[in-house]
Structure formats: structure tokens, C-alpha cells
Phi, psi and omega in degrees: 000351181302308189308277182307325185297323164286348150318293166291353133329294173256037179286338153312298152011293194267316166331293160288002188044036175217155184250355195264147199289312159325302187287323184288332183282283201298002168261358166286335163337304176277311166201146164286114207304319189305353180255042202214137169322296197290352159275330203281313181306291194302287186292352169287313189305319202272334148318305179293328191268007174256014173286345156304314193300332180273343167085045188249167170306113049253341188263034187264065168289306209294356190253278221060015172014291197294335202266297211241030162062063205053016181069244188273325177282002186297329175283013178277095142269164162068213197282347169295313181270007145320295188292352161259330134325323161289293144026279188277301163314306184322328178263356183259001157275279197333263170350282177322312210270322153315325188281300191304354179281315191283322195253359213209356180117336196076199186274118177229109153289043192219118161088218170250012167275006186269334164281011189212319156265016172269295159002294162309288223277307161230055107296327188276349174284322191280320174290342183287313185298319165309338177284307187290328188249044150250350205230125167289171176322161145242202185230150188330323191282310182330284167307328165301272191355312201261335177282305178275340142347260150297304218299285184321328161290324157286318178324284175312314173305327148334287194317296169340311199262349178271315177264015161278001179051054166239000000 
């Protein structure tokens, strides 16, 4: 999932002709890239990779919970597997916030935008959970395929339609 997510990266990126997250928010001032093809494209990839980045189903190969008994944490106790729970939650407040900083304008605590980003923030938690109880495991080969497949082939086409500027 790496490839493609940096690839929708940087479609802010070319949009803004910056790398820097301050300049990609005030050119977002004027629109928001998710109201842009190469936005709508670029933020469906990054949502998927980023339920890849949380291990979460269909893609939680590397845990499998149900099957091999938390996985790789099953020899974790006490405060070690605290800390890898925290983790994973911690990224799953993060992300979702990450995406609206690229896509969506960032964060505004002023008014009634502080209501347009809680708003934002859990739509992108609720699809992601939806993504999660709707969809079965997949298996290791399934997801590189499909991550390096499709996603990645929409990504560039993101890119592609970001620096032709649509």
C-alpha cells in the first residue's frame, strides 16, 4: 500500500505546487482538492491504503485476530502489548486527520467550521469502519495485486489528471 498512498500524495502536492502542508491548506482556501477528479480518485486510494496502513480487515493479514490468536502480539504481554494497541489506535485518531489536512482544507477550530471538521473527520472514521464489517479477509497475494494493480494504476491516473490540472 506504500507506493500507491505516496503517489496520492502527492497529488496535493502538484496541485499546489508545494510541499509544504501550510501552502497545500491556503491553496485549498479556494477549493478543496477532494472536489477535483484527481481528488475524488487520489482520496478513494488513500482511504483504501489507508485501511491497509491499520491492519485493519480485509486487510489485517499480518494480525489475523481470529484465526492465530492476535498473531505476531500473541507473546506480548502487560505493558508491551499496551503499547502496541496504543499504536494502532493512535493511528487510527491520526490518519483520518491527515487525510483532511490533504484533501479536505485541514483543520479549522473557528465558527461553524470546527462543525465541518468533526463532521469530516467522522465520515472518514465511519467509512473506514464500514470498509471494515462489510468486507472479507483477504489473502497476502489477493491484497499486493490489488494494491499494486488497480490502486496504484488509479493513483497515477490521479497524478496524471493533477498535473494536467483537473
Amino acid at each position: 500500500y506504500e507506493l500507491p498512498f505516496i503517489l496520492v500524495a502527492l497529488v496535493p502536492v502538484i496541485s499546489a505546487h508545494s510541499i509544504r502542508l501550510g501552502d497545500i491548506i491556503n491553496v485549498q482556501a479556494e477549493g478543496v482538492f477532494a472536489g477535483s477528479i484527481s481528488g475524488i480518485l487520489a482520496l478513494i486510494v488513500a482511504i483504501l491504503c489507508v485501511q491497509a496502513k491499520l491492519a485493519l480487515v480485509p486487510f489485517d493479514i499480518p494480525e489475523a485476530e481470529t484465526e492465530i490468536v492476535e498473531g505476531p502480539l500473541v507473546e506480548y504481554s502487560g505493558p508491551g502489548l499496551a503499547i502496541f494497541k496504543l499504536m494502532k489506535n493512535m493511528l487510527l485518531f491520526v490518519l483520518p486527520f491527515f487525510l483532511i489536512i490533504l484533501f479536505f482544507g485541514g483543520l479549522r477550530f473557528d465558527g461553524l467550521n470546527i462543525l465541518w471538521t468533526v463532521l469530516e473527520y467522522v465520515g472518514i472514521v465511519a467509512i473506514i469502519t464500514v470498509i471494515r464489517n462489510t468486507n472479507p479477509r483477504v489473502r497476502i497475494d489477493q491484497a499486493v495485486r490489488f494494491f499494486w494493480g488497480p490502486m496504484t494504476i488509479l493513483a497515477v491516473i490521479a497524478v496524471v489528471l493533477a498535473l494536467k490540472g483537473l
